[in-house]
C-alpha positions as CSV (number, residue, x, y, z in Angstrom):
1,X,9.1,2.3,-23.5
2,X,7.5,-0.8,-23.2
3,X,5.2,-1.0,-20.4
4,X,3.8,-4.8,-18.3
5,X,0.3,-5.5,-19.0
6,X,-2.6,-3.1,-17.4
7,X,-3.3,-4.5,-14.0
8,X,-5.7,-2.0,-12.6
9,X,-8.2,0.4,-14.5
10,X,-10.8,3.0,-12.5
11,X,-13.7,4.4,-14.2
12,X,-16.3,7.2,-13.5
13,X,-15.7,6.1,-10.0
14,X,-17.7,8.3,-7.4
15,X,-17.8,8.6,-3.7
16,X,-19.9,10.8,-1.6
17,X,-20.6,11.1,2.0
18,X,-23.8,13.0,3.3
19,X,-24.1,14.8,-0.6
20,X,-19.9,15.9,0.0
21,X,-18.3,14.7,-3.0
22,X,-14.8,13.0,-1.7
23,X,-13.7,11.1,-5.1
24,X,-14.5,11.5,-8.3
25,X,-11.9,9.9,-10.6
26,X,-12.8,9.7,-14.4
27,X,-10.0,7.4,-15.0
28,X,-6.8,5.7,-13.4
29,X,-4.9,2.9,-14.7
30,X,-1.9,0.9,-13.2
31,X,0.2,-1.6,-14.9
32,X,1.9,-4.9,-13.4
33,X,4.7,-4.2,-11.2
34,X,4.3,-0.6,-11.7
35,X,5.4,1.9,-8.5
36,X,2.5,5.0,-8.4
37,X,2.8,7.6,-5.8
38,X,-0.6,9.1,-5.1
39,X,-0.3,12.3,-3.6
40,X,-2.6,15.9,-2.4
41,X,-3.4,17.8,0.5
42,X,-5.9,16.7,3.2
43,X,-9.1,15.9,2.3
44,X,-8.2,15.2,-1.3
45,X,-9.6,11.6,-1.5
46,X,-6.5,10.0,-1.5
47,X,-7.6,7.2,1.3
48,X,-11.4,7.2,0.2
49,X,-9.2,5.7,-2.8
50,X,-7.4,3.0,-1.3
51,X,-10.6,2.5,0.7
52,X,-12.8,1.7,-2.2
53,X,-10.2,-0.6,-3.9
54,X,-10.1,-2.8,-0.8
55,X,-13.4,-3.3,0.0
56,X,-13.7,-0.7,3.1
57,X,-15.7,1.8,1.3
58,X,-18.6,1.5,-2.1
59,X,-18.5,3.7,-4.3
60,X,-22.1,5.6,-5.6
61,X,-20.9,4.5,-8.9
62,X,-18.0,3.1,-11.4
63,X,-15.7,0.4,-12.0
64,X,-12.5,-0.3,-10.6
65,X,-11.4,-3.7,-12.8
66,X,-8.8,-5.9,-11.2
67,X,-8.0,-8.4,-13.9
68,X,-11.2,-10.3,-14.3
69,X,-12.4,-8.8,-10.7
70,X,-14.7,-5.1,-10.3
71,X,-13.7,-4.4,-6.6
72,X,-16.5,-2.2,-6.4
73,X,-18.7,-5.5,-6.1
74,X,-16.7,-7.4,-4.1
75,X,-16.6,-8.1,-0.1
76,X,-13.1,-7.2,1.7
77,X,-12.2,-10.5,2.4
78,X,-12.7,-11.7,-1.5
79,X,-10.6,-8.7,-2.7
80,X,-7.8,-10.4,-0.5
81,X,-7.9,-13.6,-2.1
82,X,-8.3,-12.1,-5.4
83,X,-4.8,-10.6,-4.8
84,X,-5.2,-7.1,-3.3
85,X,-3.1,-6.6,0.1
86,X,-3.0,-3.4,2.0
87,X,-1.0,-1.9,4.7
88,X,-2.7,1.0,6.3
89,X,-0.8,3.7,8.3
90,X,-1.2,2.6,12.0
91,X,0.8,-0.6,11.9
92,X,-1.8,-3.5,13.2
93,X,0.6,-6.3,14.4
94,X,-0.2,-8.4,17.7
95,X,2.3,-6.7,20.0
96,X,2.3,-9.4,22.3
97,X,3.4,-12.0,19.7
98,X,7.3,-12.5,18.3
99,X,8.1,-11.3,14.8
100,X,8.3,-14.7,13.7
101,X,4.8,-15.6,15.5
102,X,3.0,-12.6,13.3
103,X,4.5,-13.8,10.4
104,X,3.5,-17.2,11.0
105,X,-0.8,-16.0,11.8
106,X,-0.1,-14.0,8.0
107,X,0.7,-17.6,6.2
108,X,-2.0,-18.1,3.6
109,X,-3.2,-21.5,5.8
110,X,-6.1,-21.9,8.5
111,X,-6.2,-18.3,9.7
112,X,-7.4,-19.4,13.4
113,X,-4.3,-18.1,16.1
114,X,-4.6,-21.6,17.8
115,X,-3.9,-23.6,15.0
116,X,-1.6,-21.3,13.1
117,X,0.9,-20.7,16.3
118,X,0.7,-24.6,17.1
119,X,0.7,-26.4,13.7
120,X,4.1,-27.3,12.6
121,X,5.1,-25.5,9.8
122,X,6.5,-27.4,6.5
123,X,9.8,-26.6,5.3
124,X,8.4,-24.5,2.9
125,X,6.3,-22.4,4.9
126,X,9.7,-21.7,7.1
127,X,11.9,-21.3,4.8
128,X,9.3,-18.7,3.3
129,X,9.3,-16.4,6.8
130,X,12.5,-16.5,6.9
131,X,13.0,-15.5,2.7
132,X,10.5,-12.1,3.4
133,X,12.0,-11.5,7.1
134,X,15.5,-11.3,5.5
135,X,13.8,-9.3,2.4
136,X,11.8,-6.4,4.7
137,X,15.2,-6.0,7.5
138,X,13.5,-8.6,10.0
139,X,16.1,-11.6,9.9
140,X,17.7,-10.7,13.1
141,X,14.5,-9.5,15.1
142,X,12.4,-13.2,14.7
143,X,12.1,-14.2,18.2
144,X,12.0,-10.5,19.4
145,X,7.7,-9.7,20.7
146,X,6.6,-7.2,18.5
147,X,6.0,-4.2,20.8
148,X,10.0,-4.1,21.3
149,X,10.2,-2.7,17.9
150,X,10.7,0.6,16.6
151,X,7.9,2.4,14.8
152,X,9.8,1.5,11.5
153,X,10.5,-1.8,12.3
154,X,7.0,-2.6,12.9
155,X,5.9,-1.0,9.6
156,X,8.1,-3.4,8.1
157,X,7.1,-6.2,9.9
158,X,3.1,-5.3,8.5
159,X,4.3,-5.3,4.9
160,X,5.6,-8.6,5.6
161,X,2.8,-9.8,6.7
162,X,1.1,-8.8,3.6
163,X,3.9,-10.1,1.5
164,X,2.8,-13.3,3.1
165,X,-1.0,-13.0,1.3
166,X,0.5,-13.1,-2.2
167,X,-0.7,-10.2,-3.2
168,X,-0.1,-8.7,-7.0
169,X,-1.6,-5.1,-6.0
170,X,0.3,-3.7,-3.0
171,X,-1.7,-0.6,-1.1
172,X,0.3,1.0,1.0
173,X,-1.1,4.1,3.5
174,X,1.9,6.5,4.5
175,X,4.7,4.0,5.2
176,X,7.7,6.6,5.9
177,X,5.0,8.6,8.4
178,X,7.2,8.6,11.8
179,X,10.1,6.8,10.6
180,X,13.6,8.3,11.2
181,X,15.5,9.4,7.8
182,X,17.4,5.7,8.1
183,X,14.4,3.9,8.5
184,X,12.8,6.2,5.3
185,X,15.2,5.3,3.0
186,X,15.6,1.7,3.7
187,X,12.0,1.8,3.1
188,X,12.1,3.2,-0.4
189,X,14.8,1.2,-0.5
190,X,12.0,-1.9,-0.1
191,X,9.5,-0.8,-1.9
192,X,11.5,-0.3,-4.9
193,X,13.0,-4.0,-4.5
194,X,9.0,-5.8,-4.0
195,X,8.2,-3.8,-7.7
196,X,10.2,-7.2,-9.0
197,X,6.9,-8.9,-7.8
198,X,4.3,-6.7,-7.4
199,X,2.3,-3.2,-8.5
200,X,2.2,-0.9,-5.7
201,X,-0.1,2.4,-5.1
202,X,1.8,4.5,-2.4
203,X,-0.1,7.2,-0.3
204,X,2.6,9.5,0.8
205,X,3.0,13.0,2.3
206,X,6.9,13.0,3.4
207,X,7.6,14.6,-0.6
208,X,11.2,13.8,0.8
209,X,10.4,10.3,0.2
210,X,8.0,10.5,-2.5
211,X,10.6,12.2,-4.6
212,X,13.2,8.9,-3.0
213,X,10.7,6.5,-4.6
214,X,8.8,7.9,-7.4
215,X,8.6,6.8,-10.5
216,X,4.6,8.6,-11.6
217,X,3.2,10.5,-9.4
218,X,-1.2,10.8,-9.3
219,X,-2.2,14.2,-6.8
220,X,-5.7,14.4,-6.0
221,X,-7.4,17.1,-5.6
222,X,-10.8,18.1,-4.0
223,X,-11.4,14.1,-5.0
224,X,-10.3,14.7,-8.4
225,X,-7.0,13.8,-10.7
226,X,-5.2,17.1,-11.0
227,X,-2.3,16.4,-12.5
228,X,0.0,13.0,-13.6
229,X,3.1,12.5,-14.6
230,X,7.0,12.0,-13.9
231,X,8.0,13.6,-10.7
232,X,9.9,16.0,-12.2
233,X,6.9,17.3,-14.2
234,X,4.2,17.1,-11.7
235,X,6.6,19.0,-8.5
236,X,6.6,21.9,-11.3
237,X,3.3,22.1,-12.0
238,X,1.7,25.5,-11.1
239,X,-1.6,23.9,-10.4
240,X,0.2,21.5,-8.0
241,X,2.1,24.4,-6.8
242,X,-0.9,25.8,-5.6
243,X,-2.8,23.5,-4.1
244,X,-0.1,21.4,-2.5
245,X,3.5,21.7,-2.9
246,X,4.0,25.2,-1.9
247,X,3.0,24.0,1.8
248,X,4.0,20.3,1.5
249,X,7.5,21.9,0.9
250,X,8.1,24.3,4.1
């Protein structure tokens, strides 16, 4: 199997809060447009992860090498232009705004509300809304405000948004969490489609989904990497079994 370029490699990378240990990842490594499904139970580290590669949280110690970029040492805002996006689990849209109006404040231009909802936008810039609107289900909800949307819809409508920002590693925070089984699987359905474009870590719980979209799977336990592999290996892992799955699953 040949496999894109390595994107994303995490070393010795260490988090602790008040001397608890909640990561402690020897190694993890993503290629370029690569799909990875992290999952665990509760308190396995699992956002502290996604955390640390955005900027949120610093680690006590290690790498996390983003092409030329350690994330560890940058601020939030620079691991965005570097090319990181994330979309946490509570969708943060302006409610009060149109679809089209959020998409429009997400544009990589002059980030101010004034000028971005009053500037004209070029061609381009329209016909670029419009290209991810059709591409995340959004095409026929433009000029509908925001809070009108289903929960699903405005999950969509974040990932747009970070669509928008360019970004080459996608982090995504529970997206299927209270989502109806239609809205889960056009979801998938998405994520699968944006791996033409981008490499994508996936924190999931809904093993409904996980098993929809996943391609290798990372679980984390007590902070650590128990087990990785295909799906099919890791659901039948006695280890995973144990700590996870046999609850995850009833």
């Amino acid at each position: 199997m040949i496999f894109d370029p390595v994107l994303l490699t995490v070393e010795n990378l260490r988090v602790s809060f008040d001397g608890f240990v909640a990561l402690d990842i020897d190694e993890f490594v993503l290629h370029d447009r690569e799909l990875r499904v992290v999952i665990g139970p509760n308190g396995a580290g699992k956002t502290t992860f996604l955390d640390v590669l955005c900027g949120k949280t610093r680690p006590d110690r290690g790498s996390a090498r983003f092409e030329k970029f350690d994330l560890t040492q940058m601020s939030e805002d620079a691991i965005v232009k570097a090319g990181v996006g994330r979309k946490f689990q509570t969708p943060s849209v302006f409610t009060s705004l149109t679809v089209y109006e959020n998409l429009m404040l997400a544009l990589k231009t002059d980030r101010t509300v004034l000028f971005s909802l009053v500037s004209r936008l070029s061609d381009k810039n329209r016909d670029r809304i419009n290209a991810v609107a059709e591409q995340t289900g959004l095409a026929d909800h433009l000029h509908t405000v925001a809070d009108a949307l289903s929960h699903g819809q405005k999950q969509w409508l974040e990932i747009a948004m970070v669509i928008l920002q360019d970004p080459e590693l996608f982090l995504i925070d529970e997206p299927a969490a209270g989502m109806t089984d239609e809205e889960t699987v056009k979801t998938g359905e998405l994520l699968e489609r944006l791996t033409m474009n981008h490499a994508i870590i996936v924190i999931e719980h809904d093993m409904e989904f996980v098993r929809q979209i996943a391609r290798t799977v990372t679980v984390l336990h007590e902070g650590k990497v128990l087990v990785e592999g295909p799906m099919d290996q890791v659901q039948n892992d006695p280890r995973v079994i144990e700590c996870y799955l046999g609850s995850a699953q009833h």
